[in-house]
C-alpha positions in Angstrom: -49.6 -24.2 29.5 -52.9 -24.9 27.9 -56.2 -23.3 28.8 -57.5 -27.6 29.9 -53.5 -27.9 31.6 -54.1 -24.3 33.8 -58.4 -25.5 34.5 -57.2 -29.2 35.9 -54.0 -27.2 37.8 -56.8 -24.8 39.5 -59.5 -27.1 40.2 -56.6 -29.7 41.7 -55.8 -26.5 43.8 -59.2 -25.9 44.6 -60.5 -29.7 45.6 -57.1 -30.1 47.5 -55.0 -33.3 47.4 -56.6 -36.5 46.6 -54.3 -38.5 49.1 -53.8 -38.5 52.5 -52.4 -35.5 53.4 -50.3 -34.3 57.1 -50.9 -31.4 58.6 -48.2 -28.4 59.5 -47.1 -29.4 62.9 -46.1 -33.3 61.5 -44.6 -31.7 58.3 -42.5 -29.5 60.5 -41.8 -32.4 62.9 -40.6 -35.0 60.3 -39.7 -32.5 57.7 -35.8 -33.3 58.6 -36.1 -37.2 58.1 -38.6 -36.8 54.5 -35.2 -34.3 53.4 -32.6 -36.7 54.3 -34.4 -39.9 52.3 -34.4 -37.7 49.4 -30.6 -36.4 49.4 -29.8 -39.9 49.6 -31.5 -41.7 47.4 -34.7 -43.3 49.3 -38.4 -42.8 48.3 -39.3 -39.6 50.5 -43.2 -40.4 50.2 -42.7 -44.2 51.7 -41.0 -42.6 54.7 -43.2 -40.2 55.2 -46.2 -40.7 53.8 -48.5 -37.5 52.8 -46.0 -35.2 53.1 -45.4 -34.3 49.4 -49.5 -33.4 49.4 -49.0 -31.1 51.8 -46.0 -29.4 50.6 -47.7 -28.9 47.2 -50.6 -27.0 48.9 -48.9 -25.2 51.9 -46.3 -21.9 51.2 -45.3 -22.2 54.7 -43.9 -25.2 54.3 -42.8 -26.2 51.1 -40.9 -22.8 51.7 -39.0 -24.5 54.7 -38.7 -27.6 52.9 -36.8 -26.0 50.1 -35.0 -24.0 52.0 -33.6 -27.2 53.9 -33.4 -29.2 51.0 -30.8 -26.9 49.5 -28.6 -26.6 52.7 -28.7 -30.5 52.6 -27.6 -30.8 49.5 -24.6 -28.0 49.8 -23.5 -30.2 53.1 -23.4 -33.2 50.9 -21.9 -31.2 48.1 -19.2 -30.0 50.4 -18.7 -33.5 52.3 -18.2 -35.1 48.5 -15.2 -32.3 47.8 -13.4 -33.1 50.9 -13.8 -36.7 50.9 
């Protein structure tokens, strides 16, 4: 990473997203249905819109959403081998 790639990567940090952006309690309400669009193909952002903003700039939750993101995709894993 350049010196200008890590400035721009901490002022975006700093200024926060540039979208519109949920907050915690939506992200943890919808975080199920912005998962499943993306295991299967959809556009996650279209279905739920400012989520991805959020997820960049909250540990909380991007730590949830990975964490359900990879049981989603071992359940569809595991479906694919029995099917």
């Amino acid at each position: 990473m350049t010196r200008t790639d890590h400035d721009r990567a901490l002022l975006g940090r700093l200024l926060g997203p540039v979208e519109p952006e949920i907050g915690c309690d939506e992200c943890f309400d919808r975080l199920d249905v912005y998962v499943d669009a993306e295991v299967h193909g959809a556009d996650p952002d279209a279905v739920v819109p400012g989520m991805r903003p959020h997820l960049a700039g909250c540990g909380a939750c991007r730590e949830e959403y990975e964490s359900l993101l990879e049981l989603r995709r071992s359940e569809d894993d595991a479906g694919d081998r029995t099917a």
